[in-house]
C-alpha positions in Angstrom: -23.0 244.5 -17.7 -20.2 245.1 -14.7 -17.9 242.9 -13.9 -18.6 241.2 -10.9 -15.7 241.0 -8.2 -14.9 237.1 -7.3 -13.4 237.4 -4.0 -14.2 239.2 -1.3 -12.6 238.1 2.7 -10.6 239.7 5.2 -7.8 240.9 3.0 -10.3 243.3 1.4 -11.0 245.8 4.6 -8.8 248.3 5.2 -7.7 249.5 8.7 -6.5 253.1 8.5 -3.9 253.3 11.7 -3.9 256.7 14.0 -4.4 259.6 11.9 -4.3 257.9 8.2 -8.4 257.7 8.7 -8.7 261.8 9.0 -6.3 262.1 6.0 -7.9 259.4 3.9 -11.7 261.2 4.3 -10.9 265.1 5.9 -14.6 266.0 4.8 -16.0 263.2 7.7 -13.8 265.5 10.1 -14.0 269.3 8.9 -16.7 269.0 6.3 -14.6 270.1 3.1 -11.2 270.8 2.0 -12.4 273.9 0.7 -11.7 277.5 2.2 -14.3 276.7 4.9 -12.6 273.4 6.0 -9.5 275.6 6.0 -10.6 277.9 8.6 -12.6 275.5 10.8 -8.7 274.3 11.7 -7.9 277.7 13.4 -11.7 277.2 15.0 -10.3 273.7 16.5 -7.3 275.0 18.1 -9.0 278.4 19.3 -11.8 276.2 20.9 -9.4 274.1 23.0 -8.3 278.0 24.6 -11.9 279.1 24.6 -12.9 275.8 26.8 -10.4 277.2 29.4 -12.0 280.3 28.9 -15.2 278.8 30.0 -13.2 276.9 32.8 -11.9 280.2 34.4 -8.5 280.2 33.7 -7.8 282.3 30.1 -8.5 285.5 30.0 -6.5 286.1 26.7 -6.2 284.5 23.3 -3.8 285.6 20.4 -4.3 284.7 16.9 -1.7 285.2 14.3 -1.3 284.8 10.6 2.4 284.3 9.8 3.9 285.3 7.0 4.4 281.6 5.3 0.4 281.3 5.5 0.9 279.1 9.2 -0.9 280.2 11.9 -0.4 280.7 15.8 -2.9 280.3 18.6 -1.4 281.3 22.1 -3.4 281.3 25.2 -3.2 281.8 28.7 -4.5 279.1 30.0 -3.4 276.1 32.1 -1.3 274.3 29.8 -2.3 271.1 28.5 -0.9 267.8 31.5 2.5 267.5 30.3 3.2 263.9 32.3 2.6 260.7 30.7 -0.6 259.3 30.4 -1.3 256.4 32.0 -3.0 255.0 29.0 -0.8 255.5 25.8 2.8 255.4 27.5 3.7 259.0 26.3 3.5 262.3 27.0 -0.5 264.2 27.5 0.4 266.5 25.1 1.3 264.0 22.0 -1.6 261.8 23.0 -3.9 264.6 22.6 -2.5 265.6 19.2 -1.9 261.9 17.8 -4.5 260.0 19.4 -8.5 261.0 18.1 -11.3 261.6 21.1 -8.7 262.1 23.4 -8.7 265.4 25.4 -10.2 266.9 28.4 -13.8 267.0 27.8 -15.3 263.1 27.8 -16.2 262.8 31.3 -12.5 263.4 32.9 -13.7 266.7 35.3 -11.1 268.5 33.6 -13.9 270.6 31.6 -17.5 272.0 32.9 -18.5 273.1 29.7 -16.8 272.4 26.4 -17.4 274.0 22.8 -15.5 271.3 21.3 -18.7 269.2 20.0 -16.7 265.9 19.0 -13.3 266.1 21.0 -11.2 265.9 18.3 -9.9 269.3 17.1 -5.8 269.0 17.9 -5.7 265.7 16.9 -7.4 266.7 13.2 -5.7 269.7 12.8 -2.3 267.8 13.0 -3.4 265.1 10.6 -4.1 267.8 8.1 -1.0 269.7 8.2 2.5 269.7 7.1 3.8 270.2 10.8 2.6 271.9 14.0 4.7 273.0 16.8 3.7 272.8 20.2 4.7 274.8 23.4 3.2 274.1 26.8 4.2 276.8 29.3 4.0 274.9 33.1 5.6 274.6 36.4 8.4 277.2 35.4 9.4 274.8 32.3 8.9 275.8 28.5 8.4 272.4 27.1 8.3 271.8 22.9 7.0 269.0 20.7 7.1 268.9 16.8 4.6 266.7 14.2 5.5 266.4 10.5 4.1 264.2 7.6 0.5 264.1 8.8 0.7 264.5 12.8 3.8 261.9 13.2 6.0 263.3 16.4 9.9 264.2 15.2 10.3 263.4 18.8 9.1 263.1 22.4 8.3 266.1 24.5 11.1 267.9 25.9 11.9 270.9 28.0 13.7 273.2 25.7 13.7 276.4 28.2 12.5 278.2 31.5 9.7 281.1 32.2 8.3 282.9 35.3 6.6 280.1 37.4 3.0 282.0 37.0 3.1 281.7 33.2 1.0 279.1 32.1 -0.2 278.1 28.9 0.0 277.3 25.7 0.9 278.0 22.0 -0.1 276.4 18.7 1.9 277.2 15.3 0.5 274.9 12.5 1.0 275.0 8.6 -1.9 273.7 6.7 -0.5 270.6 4.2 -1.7 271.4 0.2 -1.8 268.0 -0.7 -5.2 268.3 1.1 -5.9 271.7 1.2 -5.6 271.9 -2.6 -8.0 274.5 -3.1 -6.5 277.1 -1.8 -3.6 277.2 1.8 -4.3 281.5 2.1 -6.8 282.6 5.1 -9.0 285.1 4.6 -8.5 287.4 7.1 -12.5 288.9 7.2 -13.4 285.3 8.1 -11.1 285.3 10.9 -12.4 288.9 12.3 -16.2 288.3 11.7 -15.5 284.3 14.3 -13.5 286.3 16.5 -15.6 289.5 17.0 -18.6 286.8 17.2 -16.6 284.6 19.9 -15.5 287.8 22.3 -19.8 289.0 22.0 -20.3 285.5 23.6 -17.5 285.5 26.3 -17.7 288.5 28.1 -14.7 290.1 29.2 -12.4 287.9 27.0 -9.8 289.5 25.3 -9.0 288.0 21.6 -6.3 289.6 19.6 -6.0 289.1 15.8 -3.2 289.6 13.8 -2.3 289.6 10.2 1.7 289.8 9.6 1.6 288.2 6.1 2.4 291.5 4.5 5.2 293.4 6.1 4.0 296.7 5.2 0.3 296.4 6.3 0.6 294.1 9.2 -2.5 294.4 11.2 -3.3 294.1 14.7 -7.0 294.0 16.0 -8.3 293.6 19.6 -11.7 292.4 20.6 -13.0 292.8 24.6 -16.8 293.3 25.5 -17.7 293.8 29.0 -20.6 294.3 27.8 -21.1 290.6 26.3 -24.6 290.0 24.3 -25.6 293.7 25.6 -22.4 294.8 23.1 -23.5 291.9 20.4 -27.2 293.7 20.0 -26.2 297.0 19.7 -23.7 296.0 17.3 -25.8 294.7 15.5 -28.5 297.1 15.4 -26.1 300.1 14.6 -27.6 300.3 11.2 -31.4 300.3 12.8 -33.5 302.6 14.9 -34.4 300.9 18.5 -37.7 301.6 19.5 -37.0 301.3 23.3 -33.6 302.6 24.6 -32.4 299.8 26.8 -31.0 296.5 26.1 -32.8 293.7 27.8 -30.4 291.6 29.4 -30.7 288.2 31.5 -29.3 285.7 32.9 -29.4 282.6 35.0 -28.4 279.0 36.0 -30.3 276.3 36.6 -29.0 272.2 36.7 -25.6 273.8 35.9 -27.1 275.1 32.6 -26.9 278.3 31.9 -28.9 280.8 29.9 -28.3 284.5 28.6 -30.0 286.3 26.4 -30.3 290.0 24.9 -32.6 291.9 23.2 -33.6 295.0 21.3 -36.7 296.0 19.5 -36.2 298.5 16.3 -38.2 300.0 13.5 -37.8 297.5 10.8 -39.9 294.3 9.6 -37.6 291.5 9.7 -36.2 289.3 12.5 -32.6 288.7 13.6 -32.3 286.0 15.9 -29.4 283.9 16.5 -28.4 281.4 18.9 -25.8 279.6 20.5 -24.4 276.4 22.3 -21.0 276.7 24.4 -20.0 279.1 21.7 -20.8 277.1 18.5 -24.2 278.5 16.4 -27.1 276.4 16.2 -28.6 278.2 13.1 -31.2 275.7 13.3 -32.1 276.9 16.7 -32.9 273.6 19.3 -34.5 273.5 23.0 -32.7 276.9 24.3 -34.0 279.2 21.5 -37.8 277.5 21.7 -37.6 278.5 25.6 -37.1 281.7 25.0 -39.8 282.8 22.2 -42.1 280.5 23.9 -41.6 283.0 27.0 -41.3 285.7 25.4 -44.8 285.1 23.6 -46.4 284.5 26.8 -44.6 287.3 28.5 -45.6 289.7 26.7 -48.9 288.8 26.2 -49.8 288.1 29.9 -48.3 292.2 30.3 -50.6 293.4 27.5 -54.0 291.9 29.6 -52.9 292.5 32.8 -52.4 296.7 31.6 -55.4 296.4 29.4 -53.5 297.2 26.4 -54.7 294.1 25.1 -58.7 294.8 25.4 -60.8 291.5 26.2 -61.9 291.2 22.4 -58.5 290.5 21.2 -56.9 288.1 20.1 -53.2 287.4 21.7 -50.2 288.3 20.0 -48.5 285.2 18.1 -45.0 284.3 18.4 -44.7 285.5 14.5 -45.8 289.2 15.5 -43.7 289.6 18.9 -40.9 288.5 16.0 -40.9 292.2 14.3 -37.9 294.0 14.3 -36.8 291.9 17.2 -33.0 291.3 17.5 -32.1 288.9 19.7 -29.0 286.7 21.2 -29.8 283.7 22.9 -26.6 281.7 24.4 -26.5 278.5 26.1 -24.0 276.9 28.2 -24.4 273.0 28.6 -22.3 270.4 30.4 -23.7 267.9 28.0 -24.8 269.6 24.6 -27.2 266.9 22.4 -27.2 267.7 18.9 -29.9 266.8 16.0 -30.8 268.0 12.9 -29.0 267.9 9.2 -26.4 269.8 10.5 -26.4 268.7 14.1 -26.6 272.4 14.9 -30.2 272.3 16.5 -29.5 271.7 20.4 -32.0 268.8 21.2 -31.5 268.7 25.2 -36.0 268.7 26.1 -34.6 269.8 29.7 -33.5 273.1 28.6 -36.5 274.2 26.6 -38.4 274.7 30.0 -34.9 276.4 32.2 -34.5 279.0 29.7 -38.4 279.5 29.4 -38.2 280.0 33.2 -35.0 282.2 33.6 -35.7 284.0 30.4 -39.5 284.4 31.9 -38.7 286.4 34.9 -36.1 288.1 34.1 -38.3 289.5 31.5 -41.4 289.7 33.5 -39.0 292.3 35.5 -37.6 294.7 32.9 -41.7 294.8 31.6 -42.7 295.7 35.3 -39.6 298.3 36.1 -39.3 299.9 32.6 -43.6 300.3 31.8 -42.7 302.9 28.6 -40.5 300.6 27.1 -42.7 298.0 27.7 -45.7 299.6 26.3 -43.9 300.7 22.9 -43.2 297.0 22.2 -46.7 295.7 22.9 -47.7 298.6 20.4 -45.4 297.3 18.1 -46.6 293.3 18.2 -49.8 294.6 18.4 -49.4 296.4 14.5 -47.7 293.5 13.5 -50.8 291.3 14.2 -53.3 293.7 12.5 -51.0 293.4 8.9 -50.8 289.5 9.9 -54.3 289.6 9.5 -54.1 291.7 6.1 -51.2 289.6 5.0 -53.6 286.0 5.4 -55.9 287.4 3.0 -53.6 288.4 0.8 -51.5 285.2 0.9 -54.3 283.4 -0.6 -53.7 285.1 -3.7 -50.2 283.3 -3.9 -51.7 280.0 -3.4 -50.9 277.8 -6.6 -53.5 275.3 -7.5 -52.5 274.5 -10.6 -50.5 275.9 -14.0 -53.6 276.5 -15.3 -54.6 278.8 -13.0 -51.4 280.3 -12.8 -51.5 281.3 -16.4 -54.3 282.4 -16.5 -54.4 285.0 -13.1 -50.7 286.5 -13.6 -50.1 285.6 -17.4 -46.4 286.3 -17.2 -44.8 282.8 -16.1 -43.5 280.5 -18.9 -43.3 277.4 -17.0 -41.5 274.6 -18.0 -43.0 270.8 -18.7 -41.0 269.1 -16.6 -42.8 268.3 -13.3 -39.5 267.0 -11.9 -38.2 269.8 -9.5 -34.3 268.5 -8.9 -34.1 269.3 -12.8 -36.4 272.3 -13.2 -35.0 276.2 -12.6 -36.6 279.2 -13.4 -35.0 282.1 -14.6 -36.3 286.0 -13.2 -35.4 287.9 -16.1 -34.8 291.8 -15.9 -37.8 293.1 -18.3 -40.5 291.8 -21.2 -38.0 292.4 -24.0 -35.3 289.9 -22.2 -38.3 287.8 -21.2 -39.4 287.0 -24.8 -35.6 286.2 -25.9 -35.0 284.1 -23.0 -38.7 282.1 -23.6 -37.7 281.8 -27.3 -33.9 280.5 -26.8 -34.6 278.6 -23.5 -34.8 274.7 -23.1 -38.8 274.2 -22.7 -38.5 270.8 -20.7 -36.4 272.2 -17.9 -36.3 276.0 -18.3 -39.3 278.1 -16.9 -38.9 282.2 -17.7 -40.7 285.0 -15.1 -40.2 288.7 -16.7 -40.2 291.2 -14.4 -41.5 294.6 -15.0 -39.1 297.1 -13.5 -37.4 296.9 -9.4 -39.6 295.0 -7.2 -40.8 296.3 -3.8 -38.1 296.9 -1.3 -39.5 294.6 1.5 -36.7 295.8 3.9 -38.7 298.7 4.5 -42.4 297.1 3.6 -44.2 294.5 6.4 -45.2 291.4 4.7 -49.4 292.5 4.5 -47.9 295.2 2.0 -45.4 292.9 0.3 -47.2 290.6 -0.7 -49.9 293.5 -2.1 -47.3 293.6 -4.7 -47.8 292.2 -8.1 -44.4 291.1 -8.6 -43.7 289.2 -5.4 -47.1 287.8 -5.7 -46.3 286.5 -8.6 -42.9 285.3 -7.2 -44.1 283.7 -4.7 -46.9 282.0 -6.4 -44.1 280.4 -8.8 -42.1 278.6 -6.0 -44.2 277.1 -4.6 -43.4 276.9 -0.9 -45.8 279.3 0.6 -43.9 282.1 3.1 -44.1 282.9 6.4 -45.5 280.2 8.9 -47.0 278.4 6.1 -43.2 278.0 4.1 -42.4 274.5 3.2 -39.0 274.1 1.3 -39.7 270.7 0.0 -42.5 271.9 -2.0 -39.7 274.1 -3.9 -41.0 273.5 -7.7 -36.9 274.6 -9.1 -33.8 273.1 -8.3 -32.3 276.6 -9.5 -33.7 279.9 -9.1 -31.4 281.7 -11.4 -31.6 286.2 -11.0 -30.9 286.7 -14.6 -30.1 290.3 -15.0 -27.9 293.3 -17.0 -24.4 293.9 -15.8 -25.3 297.5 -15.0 -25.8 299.8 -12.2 -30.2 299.1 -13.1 -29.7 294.9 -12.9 -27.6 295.2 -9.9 -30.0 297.2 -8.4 -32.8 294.6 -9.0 -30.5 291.3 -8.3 -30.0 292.9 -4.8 -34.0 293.7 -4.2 -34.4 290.2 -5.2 -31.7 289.3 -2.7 -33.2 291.1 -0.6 -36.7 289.6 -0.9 -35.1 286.1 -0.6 -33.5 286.5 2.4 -36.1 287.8 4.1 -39.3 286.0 3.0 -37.1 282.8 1.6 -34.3 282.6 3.6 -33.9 278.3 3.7 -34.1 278.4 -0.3 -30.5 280.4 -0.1 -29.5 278.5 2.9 -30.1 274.9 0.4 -28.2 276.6 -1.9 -30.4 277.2 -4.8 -30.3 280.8 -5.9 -27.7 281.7 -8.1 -26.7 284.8 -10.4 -26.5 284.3 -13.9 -23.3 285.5 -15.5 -24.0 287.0 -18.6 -20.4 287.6 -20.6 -19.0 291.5 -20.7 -17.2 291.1 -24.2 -17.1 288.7 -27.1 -13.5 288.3 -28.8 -13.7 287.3 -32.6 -10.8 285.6 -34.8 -11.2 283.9 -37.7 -14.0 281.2 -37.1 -13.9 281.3 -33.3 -16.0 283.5 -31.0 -15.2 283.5 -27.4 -16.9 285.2 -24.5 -15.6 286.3 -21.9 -17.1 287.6 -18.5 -14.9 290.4 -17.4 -11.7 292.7 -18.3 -9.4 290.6 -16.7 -10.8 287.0 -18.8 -10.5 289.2 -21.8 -6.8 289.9 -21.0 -5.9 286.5 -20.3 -7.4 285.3 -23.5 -5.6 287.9 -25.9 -2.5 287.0 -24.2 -3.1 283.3 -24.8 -3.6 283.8 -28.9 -0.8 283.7 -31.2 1.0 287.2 -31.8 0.4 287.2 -35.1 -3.5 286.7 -34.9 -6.1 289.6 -36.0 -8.8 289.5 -33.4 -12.2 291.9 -33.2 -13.2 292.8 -29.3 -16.7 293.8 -28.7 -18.7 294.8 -26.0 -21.8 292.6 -25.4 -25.3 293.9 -25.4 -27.6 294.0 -22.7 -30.0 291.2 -21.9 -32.8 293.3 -23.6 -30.7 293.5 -27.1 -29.6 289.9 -27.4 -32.1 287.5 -30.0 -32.9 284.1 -28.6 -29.8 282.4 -29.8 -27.5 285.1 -28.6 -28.9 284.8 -24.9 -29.1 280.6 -25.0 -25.2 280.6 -26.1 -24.3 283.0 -23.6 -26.3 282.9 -20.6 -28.8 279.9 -20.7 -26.9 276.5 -22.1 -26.4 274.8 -19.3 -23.3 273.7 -21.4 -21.2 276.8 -21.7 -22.9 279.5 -18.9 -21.6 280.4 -15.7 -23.8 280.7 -12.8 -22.6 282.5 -9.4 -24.0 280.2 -6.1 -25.8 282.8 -3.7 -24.5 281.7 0.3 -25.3 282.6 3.0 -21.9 281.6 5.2 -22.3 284.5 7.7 -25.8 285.3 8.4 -24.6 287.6 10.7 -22.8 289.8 8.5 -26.0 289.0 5.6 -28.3 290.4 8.1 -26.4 293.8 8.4 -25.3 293.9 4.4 -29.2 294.3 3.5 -29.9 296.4 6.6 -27.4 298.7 5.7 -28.1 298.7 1.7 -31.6 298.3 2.1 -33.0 299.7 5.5 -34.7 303.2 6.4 -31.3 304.3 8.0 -29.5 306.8 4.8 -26.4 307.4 6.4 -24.5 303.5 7.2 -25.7 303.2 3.6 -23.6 306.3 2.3 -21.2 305.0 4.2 -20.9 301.8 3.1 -21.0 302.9 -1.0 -18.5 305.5 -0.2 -16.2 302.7 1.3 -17.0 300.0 -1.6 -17.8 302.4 -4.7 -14.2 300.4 -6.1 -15.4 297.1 -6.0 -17.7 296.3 -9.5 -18.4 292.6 -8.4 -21.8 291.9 -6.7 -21.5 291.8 -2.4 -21.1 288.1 -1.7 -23.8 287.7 0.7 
């Protein structure tokens, strides 16, 4: 039995003074300390300059990665107030970077719109750093403060110089602390360029310039300006597709100060990319803006379709699921007042909008459909083929309806399911062919583990609608074994396996599958590698014998550390491992499957963006972006991280 604590009174609560509480729990502030939490600081500072962005008065934003891993944010802006503030008794500028939820954008009029959701970015990113410098360009004065040891000022604001008396602005420099970064203090510089290119789609005409000068011999410099705006964004990212109409649709509007924009782009493929945004900041959960605009573009188009007869009178309407099809399109929102909901409180919740951008997105569309009738009619032809193969696809999604393990057995006769009827402690492992499939059945854990062999490469369902997808055995079977349903009937919590583990040779052949399953999951499963629950078994590349011991090892470069490690003197046998296929059922549970001793590689989705155009380009009708792409990659052996 615990031990019981006696006392408990007012000496027992702990008050955490100015920034102690963001250094005592960072993950409340910038959700981990983890390579992601590292980068979200750069996101807090580039914000504040975006926000003047959105004010009117930057039109130019610099990021820099210096060579001692700190980085620099300058903008053009107004500066942040240099006087004292009336409130704290010291200079704007250290209030906002010592004090949390103090800045411009609580109700003060200094900010219209804001992308800074809580308000507290300069603040945070000083309590997590070793120092940050600050220099404020105002009134013809150059004016400097300093913070070290967790955001505490070295001393009071000063002016340390004069400029022109039309430069305004101001420049961040700030040096990440390890002691909470522990993980690792080195940006990734594809992270930064993917946020970037995303944030200069969304703010038209804003210039954003990233550079690299960590490594003196391959400094790099990159500039990002669209005029263009979410017009640029869609055919960026439909440059691996074939559009089926040549113009962008693009519009625009304010209502209530609220503003809406969207762009769009119909092309030849299956699958829809739709993303949406909030004063900058994604709301992959979508919210009030994003349901205005399919709701009007359902009704749109439909309303067209009858009015030109291409609908005839014995039709049914098109859905909102087939006016999806090879749609690509940007939806951003600009709010005074952004409400958030959801897990992530990345859903916008605001009911006002849901009918403003149902009405600006409405007529705007209603116009292109009226002024551009060819382009109009080839997307109404192509909703109206992706109803007919929703029709085909309901009959055959009956087929992947699970009543029961008995019937499962006994239709498809290939899934080994475990006993367990407790999902968070159930995975299933999709093993590359019947020969792998019996080992892994034989050396698996019965309770826990279920086993799905798959017959050779599954359908590739980037170039297959879902009426002919799911005419496949394999995906059938697949999707039978989750659990969730797919399309409008998908429900994640009826996920039967915590892990869904792609278990499959390290060879040109398995990676081949792994990515067709990828491929399948994104598409037709995408929230199941959003929760985080597929992953990539790991099966080990050589096995290293001396004396009693056997090691394995996954790749060249373990296998060289571990030779290195043994004694000099030691007589060791290196061999290479067997395919999945050759290994007996011990062989593949000590290697693979003990849940002990295997390694498993997470499948994320952290840029969904960049996931979309990955399997477009690899798996998509398009030959030559995929050459391309091979050609430029061919030196990398590791799986793509989607």
């Amino acid at each position: 039995m615990e031990e019981k604590i006696e006392h408990y009174n007012a000496s027992d609560i702990q008050v955490l003074e100015g920034l102690e509480a963001v250094r005592k729990r960072p993950g409340m502030y910038i959700g981990s300390t983890s390579s992601r939490g590292l980068h979200h600081l750069v996101w807090e500072i580039v914000d504040n300059a975006i926000d003047e962005a959105l004010a009117g008065y930057c039109d130019d934003i610099e990021i820099i990665v210096n060579k001692d891993e700190s980085v620099t944010v300058k903008d053009d802006g107004r500066g942040i107030p240099t006087g004292i503030h009336p409130k704290t008794g010291i200079s704007t500028v250290e209030t906002v970077y010592t004090v949390l939820h103090a800045g411009g954008k609580f109700g003060g009029g200094g900010y219209k719109v804001s992308g800074g959701l809580h308000g507290v970015g300069a603040s945070v990113v000083n309590a997590l750093s070793s120092w940050v410098e600050v220099k404020v360009y105002q009134g013809g004065k150059i004016y400097f403060i300093r913070f070290e040891n967790g955001g505490k000022a070295v001393d009071r604001l000063k002016v340390i110089g004069d400029c022109d008396m039309d430069r305004t602005g101001t420049t961040v420099t700030f040096k990440p602390d390890p002691t909470i970064f522990t993980e690792t203090t080195s940006f990734d510089y594809d992270i930064l360029k993917e946020r970037v290119r995303e944030l200069a789609f969304l703010n038209k005409g804003l210039r954003i310039i990233l550079c690299d000068d960590r490594n003196e011999a391959e400094k790099k410099r990159e500039e990002f300006v669209y005029e263009g705006g979410l017009s640029e964004y869609v055919k960026f990212l439909n440059k691996n597709k074939t559009p089926i109409h040549e113009s962008i649709i693009h519009i625009g509007g304010v209502e209530n100060d609220i503003s809406i924009e969207a762009a769009l782009q119909y092309n030849t493929g299956y699958s829809a990319s739709v993303y949406s945004f909030v004063n900058n900041i994604h709301t992959p959960e979508g919210g009030t803006h994003e349901d205005g605009v399919r709701m009007a573009l359902t009704r749109v188009l439909n309303n067209y379709a009858r009015k030109n007869n291409i609908l005839k009178e014995k039709d049914d309407n098109l859905s909102s699921e087939d006016v999806k099809e090879g749609l690509t399109l940007i939806v951003s929102c600009k709010h005074p007042d952004p409400q958030f909901e959801g897990q992530t409180k990345t859903k916008l919740g605001n009911s006002e909008v849901r009918k403003i951008a149902s009405s600006i997105f409405g007529e705007g569309l209603e116009r292109f459909l009226l002024e551009n009738p060819n382009q109009a009619k080839a997307i109404i032809e192509k909703a109206m083929l992706a109803a007919k193969a929703r029709v085909a696809a309901k009959r055959a999604r009956e087929l992947t309806r699970r009543k029961g393990d008995l019937d499962m057995t006994n239709t498809w006769g290939k899934l080994s399911d475990c006993k367990s009827k407790d999902a968070s402690e159930c995975e299933i492992f999709l093993v590359e062919g019947d020969s792998a499939g019996g080992s892994a059945i034989k050396g698996r854990d019965s309770m826990t583990q279920a086993i799905l062999p798959l017959r050779g490469k599954i359908l590739n369902v980037e170039k297959a609608r879902l009426d002919r997808a799911l005419g496949n055995e394999e995906i059938r079977t697949i999707i039978t074994a989750f659990g969730t349903g797919i399309g409008e009937e998908f429900d994640l919590s009826k996920l039967r396996y915590d892990k869904i583990i792609i278990m499959t040779d390290a060879d040109v052949d398995g990676s081949h599958i792994r990515v067709l399953l990828l491929t399948l999951f994104y598409r037709f499963f995408r929230p199941i590698v959003e929760a985080g629950h597929v992953y990539a078994a790991q099966p080990p590349l050589f096995v290293i014998k001396h004396g009693k011991t056997i090691k394995y090892v996954l790749n060249e470069a373990e296998r060289d550390e571990y030779i290195a490690s043994l004694n000099p003197n030691t007589k060791y046998e290196i061999a290479r491992m067997k395919g999945l296929g050759e290994m007996d059922a011990e062989e593949l549970n000590e290697t693979t499957m003990d849940i002990h001793k295997r390694v498993l590689r997470q499948i994320t989705v952290d840029d969904m963006v960049r996931a979309d155009q990955v399997f477009s380009q690899l798996m998509g009708e398009e030959v030559e972006p995929r050459r391309n792409f091979i050609e430029t990659n061919a030196k990398f052996a590791e799986m793509i991280d989607v």
